[in-house]
C-alpha positions in Angstrom: -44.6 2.9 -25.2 -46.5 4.4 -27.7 -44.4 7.6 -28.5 -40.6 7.1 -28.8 -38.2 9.6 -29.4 -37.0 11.1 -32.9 -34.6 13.5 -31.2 -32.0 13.7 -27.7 -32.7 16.4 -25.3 -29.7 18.1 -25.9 -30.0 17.9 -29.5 -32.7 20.5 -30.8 -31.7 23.8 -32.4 -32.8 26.8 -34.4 -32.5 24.6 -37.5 -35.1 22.3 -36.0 -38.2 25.0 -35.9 -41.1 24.5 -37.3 -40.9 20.5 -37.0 -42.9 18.5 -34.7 -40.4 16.0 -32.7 -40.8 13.2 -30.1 -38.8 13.5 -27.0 -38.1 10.7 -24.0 -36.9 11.6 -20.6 -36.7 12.2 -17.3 -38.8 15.6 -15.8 -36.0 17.9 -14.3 -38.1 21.3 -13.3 -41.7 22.4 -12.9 -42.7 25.6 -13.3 -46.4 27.0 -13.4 -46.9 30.0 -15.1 -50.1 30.4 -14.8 -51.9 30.3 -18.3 -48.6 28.1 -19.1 -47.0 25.4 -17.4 -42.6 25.0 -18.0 -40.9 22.3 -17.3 -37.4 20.8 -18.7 -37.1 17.3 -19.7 -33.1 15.7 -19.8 -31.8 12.7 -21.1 -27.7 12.3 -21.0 -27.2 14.1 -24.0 -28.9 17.7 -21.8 -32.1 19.2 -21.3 -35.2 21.3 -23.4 -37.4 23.1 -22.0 -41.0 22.1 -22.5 -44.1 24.5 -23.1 -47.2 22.9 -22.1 -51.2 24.6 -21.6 -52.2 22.7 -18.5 -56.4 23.4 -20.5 -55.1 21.0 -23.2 -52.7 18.4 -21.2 -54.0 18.4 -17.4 -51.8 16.0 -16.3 -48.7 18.0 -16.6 -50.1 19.2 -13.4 -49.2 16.0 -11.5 -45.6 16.3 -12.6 -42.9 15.7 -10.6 -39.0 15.8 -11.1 -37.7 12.5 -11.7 -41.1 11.0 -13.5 -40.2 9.7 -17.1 -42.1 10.7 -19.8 -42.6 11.5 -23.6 -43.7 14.8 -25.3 -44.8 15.5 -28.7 -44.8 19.1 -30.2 -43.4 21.8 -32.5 -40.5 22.9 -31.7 -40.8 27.3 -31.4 -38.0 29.6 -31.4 -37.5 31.9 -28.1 -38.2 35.3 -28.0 -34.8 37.2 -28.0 -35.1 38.3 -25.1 -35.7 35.0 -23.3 -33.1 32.9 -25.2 -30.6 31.1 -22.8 -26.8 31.0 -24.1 -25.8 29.1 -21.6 -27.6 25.9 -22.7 -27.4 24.3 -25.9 -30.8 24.2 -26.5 -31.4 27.9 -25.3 -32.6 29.5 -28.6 -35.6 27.1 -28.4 -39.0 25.4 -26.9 -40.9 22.5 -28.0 -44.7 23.4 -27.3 -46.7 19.8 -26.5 -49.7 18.2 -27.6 -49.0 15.1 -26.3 -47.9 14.2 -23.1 -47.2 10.5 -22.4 -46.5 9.6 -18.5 -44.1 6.4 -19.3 -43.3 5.5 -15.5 -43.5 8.0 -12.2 -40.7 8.1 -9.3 -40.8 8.2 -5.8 -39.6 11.6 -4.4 -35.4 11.4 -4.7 -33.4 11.2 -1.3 -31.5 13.8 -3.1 -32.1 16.7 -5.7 -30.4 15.7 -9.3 -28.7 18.7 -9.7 -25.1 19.2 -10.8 -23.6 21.5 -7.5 -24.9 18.9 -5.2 -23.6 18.9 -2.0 -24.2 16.0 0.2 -22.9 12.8 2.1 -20.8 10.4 -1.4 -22.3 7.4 0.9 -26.0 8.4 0.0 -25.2 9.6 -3.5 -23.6 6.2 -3.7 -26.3 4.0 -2.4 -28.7 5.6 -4.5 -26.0 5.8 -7.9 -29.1 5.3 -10.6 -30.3 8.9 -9.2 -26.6 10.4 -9.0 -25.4 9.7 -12.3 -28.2 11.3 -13.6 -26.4 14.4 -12.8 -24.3 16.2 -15.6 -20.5 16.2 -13.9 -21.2 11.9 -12.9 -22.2 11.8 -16.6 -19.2 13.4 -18.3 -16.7 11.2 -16.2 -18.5 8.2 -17.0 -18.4 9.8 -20.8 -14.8 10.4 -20.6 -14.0 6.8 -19.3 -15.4 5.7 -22.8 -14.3 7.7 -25.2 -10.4 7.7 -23.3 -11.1 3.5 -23.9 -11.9 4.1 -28.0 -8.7 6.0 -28.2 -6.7 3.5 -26.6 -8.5 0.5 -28.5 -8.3 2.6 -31.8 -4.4 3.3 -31.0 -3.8 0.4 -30.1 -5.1 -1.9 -33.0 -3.6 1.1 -35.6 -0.3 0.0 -34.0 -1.1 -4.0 -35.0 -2.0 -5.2 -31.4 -4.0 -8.1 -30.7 -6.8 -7.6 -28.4 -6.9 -10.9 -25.9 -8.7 -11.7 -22.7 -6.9 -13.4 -19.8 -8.7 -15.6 -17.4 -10.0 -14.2 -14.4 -10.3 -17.5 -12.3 -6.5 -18.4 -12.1 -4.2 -20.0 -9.6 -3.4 -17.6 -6.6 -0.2 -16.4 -5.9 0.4 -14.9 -2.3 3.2 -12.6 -3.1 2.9 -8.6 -2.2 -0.9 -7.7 -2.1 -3.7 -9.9 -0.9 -5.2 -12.2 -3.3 -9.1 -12.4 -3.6 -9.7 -16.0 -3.7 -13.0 -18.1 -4.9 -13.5 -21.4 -3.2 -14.2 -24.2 -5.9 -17.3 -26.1 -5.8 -16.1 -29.2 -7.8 -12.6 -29.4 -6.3 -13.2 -29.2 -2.6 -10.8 -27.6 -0.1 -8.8 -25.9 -3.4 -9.5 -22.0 -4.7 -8.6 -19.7 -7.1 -7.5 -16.5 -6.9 -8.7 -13.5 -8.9 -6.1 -12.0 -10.7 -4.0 -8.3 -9.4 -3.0 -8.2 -12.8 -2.5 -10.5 -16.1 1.6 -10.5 -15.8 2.3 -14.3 -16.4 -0.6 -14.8 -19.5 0.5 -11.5 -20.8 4.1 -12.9 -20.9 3.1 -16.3 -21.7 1.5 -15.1 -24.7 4.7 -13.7 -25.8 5.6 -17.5 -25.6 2.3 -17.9 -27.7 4.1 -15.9 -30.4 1.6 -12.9 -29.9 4.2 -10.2 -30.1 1.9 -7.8 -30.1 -1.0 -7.6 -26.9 -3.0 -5.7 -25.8 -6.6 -5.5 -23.5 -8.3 -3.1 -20.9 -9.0 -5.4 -18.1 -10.8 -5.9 -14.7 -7.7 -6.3 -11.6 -8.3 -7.0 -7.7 -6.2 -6.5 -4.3 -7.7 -7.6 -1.1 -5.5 -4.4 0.3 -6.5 -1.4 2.5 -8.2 1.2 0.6 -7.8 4.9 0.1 -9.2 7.7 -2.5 -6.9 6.3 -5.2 -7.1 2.5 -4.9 -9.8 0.2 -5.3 -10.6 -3.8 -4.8 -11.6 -4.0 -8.3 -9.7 -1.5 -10.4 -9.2 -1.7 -14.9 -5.6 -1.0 -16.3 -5.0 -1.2 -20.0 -2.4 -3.5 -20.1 -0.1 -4.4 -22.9 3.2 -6.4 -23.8 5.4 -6.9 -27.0 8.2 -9.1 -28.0 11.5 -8.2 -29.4 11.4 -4.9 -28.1 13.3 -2.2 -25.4 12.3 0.3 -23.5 12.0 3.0 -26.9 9.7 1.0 -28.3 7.1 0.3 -25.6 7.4 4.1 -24.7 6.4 5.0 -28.2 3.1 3.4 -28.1 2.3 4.7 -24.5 3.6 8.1 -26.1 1.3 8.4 -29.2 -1.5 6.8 -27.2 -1.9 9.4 -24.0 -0.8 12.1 -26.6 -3.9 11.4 -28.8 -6.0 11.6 -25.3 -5.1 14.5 -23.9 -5.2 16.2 -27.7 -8.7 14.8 -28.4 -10.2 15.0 -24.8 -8.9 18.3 -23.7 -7.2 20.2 -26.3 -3.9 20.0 -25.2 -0.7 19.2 -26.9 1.4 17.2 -25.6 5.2 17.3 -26.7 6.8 13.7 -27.0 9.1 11.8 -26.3 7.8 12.5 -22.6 10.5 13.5 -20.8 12.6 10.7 -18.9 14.7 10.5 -15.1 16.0 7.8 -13.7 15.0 7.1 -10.2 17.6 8.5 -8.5 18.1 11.6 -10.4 14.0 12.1 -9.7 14.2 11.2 -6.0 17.6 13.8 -5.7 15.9 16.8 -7.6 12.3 16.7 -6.3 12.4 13.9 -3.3 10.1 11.6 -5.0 9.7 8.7 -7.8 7.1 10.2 -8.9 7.8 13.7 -9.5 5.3 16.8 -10.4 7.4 19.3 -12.7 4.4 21.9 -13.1 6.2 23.7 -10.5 10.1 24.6 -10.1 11.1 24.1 -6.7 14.0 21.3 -6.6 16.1 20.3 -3.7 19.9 21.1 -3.4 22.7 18.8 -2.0 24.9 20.5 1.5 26.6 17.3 1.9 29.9 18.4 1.7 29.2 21.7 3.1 27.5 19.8 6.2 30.7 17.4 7.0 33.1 20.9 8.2 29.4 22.5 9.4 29.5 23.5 13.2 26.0 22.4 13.2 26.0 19.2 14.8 22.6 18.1 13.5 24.1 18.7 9.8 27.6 17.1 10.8 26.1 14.2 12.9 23.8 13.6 9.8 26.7 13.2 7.0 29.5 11.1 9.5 26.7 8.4 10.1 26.7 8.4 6.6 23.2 10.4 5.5 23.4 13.2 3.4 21.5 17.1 3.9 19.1 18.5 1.4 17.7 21.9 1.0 15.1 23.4 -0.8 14.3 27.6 -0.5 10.7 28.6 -1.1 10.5 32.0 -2.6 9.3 34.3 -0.8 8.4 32.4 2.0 10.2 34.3 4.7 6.1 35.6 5.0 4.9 32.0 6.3 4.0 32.0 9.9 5.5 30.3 12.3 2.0 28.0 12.2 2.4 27.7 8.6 6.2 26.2 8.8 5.0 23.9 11.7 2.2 22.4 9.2 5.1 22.0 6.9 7.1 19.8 9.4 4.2 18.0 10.7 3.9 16.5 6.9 7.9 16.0 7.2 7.4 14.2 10.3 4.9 12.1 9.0 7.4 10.4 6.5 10.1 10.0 8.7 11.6 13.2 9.3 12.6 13.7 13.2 12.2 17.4 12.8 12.2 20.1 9.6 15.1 22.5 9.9 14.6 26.0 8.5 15.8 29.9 8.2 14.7 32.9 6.3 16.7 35.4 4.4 16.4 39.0 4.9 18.4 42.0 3.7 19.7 42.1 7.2 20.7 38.5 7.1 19.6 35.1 8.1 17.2 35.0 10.8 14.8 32.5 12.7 15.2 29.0 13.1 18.4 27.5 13.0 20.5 30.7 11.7 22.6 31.4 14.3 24.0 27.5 14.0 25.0 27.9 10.1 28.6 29.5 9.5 29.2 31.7 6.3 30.1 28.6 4.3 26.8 27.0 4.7 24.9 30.3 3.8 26.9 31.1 0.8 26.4 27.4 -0.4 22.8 27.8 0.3 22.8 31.2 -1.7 25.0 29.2 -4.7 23.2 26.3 -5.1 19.8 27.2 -4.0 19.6 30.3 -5.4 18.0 31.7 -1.9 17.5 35.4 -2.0 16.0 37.8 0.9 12.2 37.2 1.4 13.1 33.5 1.1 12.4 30.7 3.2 15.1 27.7 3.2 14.3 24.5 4.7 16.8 21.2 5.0 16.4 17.4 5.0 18.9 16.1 7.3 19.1 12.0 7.9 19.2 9.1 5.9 19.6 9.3 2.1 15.6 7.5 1.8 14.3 9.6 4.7 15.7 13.2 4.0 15.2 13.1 0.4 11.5 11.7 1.0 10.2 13.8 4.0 11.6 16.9 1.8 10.0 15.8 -1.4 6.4 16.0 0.5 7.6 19.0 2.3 7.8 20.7 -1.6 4.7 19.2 -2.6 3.2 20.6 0.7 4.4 23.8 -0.3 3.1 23.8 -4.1 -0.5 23.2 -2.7 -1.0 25.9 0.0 0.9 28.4 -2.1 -0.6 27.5 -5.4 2.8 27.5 -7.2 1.4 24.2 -9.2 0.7 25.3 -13.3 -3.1 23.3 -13.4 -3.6 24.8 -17.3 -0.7 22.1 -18.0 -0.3 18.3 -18.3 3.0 17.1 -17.2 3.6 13.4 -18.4 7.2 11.8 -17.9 8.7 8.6 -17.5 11.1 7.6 -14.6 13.6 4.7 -15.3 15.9 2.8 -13.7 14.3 1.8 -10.1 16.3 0.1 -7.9 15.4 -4.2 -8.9 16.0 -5.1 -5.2 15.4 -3.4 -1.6 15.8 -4.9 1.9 13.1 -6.0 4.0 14.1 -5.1 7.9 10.9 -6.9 9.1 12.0 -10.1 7.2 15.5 -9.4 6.9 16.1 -10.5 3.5 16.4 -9.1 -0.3 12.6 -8.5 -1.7 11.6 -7.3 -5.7 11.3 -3.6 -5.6 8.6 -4.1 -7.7 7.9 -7.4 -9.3 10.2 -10.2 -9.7 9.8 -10.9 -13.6 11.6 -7.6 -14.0 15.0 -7.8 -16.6 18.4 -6.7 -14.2 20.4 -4.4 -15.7 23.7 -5.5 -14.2 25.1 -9.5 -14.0 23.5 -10.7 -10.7 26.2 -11.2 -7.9 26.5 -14.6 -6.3 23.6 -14.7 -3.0 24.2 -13.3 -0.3 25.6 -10.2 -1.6 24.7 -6.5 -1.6 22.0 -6.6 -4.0 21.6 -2.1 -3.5 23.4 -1.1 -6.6 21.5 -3.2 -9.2 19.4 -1.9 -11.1 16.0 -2.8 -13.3 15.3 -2.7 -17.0 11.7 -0.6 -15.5 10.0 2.2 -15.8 7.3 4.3 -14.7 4.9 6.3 -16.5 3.9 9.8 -14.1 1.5 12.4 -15.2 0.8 15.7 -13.1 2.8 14.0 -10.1 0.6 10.2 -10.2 2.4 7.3 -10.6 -0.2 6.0 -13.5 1.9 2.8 -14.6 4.4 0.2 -14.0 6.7 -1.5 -17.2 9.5 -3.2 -17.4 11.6 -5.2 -19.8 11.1 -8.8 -18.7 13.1 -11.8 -17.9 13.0 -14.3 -20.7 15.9 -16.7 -20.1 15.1 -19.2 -17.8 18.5 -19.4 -15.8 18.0 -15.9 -14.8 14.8 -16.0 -13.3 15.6 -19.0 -11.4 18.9 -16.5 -9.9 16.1 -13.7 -8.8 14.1 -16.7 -6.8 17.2 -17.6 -5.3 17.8 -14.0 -4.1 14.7 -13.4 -2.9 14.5 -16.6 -0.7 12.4 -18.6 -2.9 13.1 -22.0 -3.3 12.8 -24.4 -6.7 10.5 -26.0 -4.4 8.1 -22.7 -3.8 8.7 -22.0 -7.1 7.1 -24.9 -9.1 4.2 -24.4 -6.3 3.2 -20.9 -7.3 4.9 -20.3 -10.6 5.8 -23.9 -12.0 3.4 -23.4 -15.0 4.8 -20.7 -16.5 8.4 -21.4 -15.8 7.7 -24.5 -18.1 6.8 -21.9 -20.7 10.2 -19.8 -20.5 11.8 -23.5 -21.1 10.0 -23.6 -25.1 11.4 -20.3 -26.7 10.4 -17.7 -24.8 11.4 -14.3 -26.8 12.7 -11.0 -25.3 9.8 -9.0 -24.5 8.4 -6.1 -21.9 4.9 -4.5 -21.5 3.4 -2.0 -19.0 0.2 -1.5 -17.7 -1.4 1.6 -17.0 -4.6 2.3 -15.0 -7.2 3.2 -16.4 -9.1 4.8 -13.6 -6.8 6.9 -12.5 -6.2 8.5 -16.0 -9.6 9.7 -16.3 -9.4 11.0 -12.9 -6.7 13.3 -13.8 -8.4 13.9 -17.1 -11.8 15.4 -14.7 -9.7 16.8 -12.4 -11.1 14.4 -9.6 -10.3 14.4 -6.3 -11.1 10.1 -5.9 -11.4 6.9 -7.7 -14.8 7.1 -7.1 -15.5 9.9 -9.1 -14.8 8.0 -12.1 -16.0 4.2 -11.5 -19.9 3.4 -12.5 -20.6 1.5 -9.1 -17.1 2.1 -6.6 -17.0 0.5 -3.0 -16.2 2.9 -0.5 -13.3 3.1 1.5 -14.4 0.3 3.4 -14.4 -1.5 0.8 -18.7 -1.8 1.2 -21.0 -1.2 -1.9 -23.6 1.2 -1.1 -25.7 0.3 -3.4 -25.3 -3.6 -3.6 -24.8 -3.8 0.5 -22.4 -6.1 -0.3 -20.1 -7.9 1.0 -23.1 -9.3 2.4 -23.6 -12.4 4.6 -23.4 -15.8 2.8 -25.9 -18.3 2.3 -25.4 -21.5 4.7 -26.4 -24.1 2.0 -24.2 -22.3 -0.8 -21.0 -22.6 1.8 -22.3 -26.4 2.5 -21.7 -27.4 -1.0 -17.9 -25.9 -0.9 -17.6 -27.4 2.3 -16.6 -24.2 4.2 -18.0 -23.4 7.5 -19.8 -20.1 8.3 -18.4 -18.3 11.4 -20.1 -15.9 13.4 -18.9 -12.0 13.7 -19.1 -11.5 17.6 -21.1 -8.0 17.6 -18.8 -6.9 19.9 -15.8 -7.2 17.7 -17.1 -4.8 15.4 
């Protein structure tokens, strides 16, 4: 390469006039002008438009899009009249002399333009061409500069930065494991980590009280636009803390993102619920507060209610929930059936509803509700004429969850969510234990290294009212991490095994080595993790994980561009001493 470059494409200015510059790139547009041929060059910093005389350079008539090249030349200011304010390097044009073509390209599948509208599989496959294109670039750009911010945060706070292995022993429990057959211990595996938990704890044990690192997780789980196989959280843990103190560091840590990234302030301490106050005022654990709606308890109301449906609801021991849309007495009929299909869909048998009008109630299930119910919904709703009121009436989980997506249902199609603001929050407090009907026994809610906040009752005991030391960071209605205080004692750890149906036995199998570690001082600590991916997401206002990730699989869990998984290699499996089995075509 005999001319490289002095400058970016996105780089040049008025200042810059006058001086004769060297730029590398890729050839965006070509446009002959007769006398005078145009064309823009563009690297990943933007573009500059190029002034070449086809008499002095003829080959900038073989040009096409996508070739790479180099171009020497003065760099001109534009007439006034042709300046370009919506590019940065509108107020100027470098005029070549030289003209190097450093490599050419076969004609694109795709244009590389930024409103690009076709198939994600093809722009996928062909990802080298895609993320050529400016809105690929600037999530890939964010992803790096939200990572300085937390590394910088992170090591301002005293954290130590440590990897955790990636081969480690596998641990069925919740989410499929990947596992990698080993070559030099025959018929055993590993497993590929979901996250670091143990070694994060275990260096507590270490004496590293302070840990941090941004890290590569996999689940061998279905997939959907927020989930991958392979997905990076920035994970973290301290010693001799509580909640406050890990809260603090996530605090000043998103606060600096969201300030540096996109200009906005974000108040701390983030605001905090407990689960059961989140789940009772907006149906969900994971709540979205750029938007007022909340639901409103008719329990009592509902036991004297002549509705049977209400009545029937509270005496098997459920409870009723409302929630009034204002000003959506206007909703069609078609509209307030899309609303209960997405109650049905978490359980709801059916989505009860009414409007208010000066005349009254009307529609739906008015002519069942006596004046006590009304008034109540009035009270506590605050339901006014031109509203639309719609109830929740069954289990405490179901109600309060098929409601909760009714709401959010409603802030979508009526636009009632605030996008100009960031809404970050912590919900405490989660339930430590929940019943499994399908294996009829206690399971952890989340994981089973989480501190209870209650003595633990002897086994085989309701296990419903104890809670965990966790927590749960949310941000615009996205669960975006998972904490907790953990257990350090040894005595109870073994308890939560016991209530979980996991004997000493099962116990040394999957978790023996790092029990041993609790037994040599292991200090009170927590930690959370957040992801990553999902962070920047939000920050881009993406729609999917794979908006965000260099090289993403799709939902399939397929590589576009790698084809892989792909079929293995006979010998390879011989030396592992696995067999191969053949797909039947049939079984698709």
């Amino acid at each position: 390469m005999e001319h490289q470059r002095t400058h970016t494409c996105g780089q040049l200015r008025l200042e810059n006039v006058g001086e004769t510059v060297v730029l590398n790139g890729w050839v965006d547009t070509v446009r002959d002008h007769g006398g005078l041929m145009f064309f823009e060059i563009r690297d990943r910093y933007g573009f500059t438009q190029v002034v070449v005389d086809p008499e002095e350079q003829p080959s900038v008539r073989d040009l096409k899009s996508e070739w790479v090249v180099a171009v020497k030349g003065e760099v001109k200011a534009r007439p006034e009249e042709n300046k370009n304010p919506n590019k940065a390097t509108g107020d100027i044009d470098l005029y070549v002399d030289v003209l190097e073509v450093l490599n050419r390209s076969k004609v694109p599948p795709f244009e590389v333009q930024d409103d690009l509208a076709t198939r994600e599989e093809l722009r996928l496959e062909y990802r080298y061409l895609d993320m050529r294109r400016r809105p690929v670039l600037s999530a890939m750009e964010m992803r790096s500069r939200v990572t300085q911010i937390m590394r910088r945060e992170f090591h301002d706070e005293g954290f130590m930065e440590v990897e955790t292995p990636v081969l480690m022993k596998t641990s069925p429990e919740g989410a499929r494991d990947f596992i990698v057959p080993s070559r030099l211990h025959l018929g055993k595996v590993y497993g590929l980590p979901q996250s670091p938990q143990l070694f994060k704890q275990t260096l507590m044990v270490c004496g590293i009280d302070k840990y941090f690192q941004i890290c590569k997780c996999f689940r061998d789980e279905d997939l959907r636009a927020d989930r991958q196989p392979e997905f990076t959280q920035l994970d973290m843990e301290m010693s001799f803390v509580r909640q406050d103190d890990v809260f603090r560091v996530i605090e000043r840590t998103m606060a600096a993102i969201y300030q540096e990234l996109k200009g906005i302030e974000v108040p701390t301490p983030f605001p905090r619920y407990t689960y059961h106050e989140a789940m009772n005022r907006w149906g969900i654990d994971k709540p979205d507060v750029r938007f007022d709606l909340e639901l409103f308890d008719l329990s009592d109301v509902a036991k004297e209610s002549g509705f049977k449906v209400f009545k029937g609801a509270v005496e098997s021991g459920g409870i009723v929930r409302g929630l009034v849309l204002p000003g959506g007495a206007e909703l069609t009929r078609k509209m307030i059936d899309a609303a209960e299909a997405v109650a049905k869909e978490y359980g709801a048998r059916g989505l009860a509803w009414l409007k208010l009008t000066d005349e009254g109630p009307t529609g739906g299930i008015s002519k069942f509700l006596g004046a006590a119910e009304l008034e109540a919904i009035k009270d506590r709703g605050g339901a006014k004429p031109g509203d639309l009121v719609v109830f929740g009436a069954d289990t405490w989980t179901t109600a309060l969850t098929a409601l909760g997506q009714v709401r959010l249902h409603f802030g979508k199609t009526r636009d009632l969510i605030d996008k100009s603001r960031a809404a970050l929050l912590w919900v405490t407090d989660f339930p430590l234990f929940e019943w499994s009907e399908d294996d009829q026994r206690w399971q952890a809610m989340h994981h089973m290294f989480t501190a209870p906040r209650q003595p633990l009752p002897a086994k085989g005991e309701d296990l419903s009212d104890i809670t965990a030391d966790l927590y749960d960071l949310v941000i615009d209605g996205n669960e975006i991490g998972s904490g907790s205080i953990r257990i350090h004692r040894p005595e109870i750890q073994t308890q939560i095994f016991d209530h979980v149906g996991i004997t000493p036995e099962e116990a040394d199998l999957k978790f023996g080595w790092f029990l041993k570690a609790l037994d040599y001082g292991a200090p009170p600590h927590g930690g959370i993790a957040l992801g990553l991916d999902r962070i920047v997401m939000l920050l881009v206002n993406g729609q999917s994980l794979r908006e965000v990730i260099a090289f993403p699989k799709l939902a399939s869990g397929v590589c576009p561009l790698t084809q892989s998984p792909s079929p293995p290699d006979a010998a390879q499996w011989d030396e592992l001493g696995l067999g191969v089995v053949e797909q039947d075509a049939n079984e698709g």
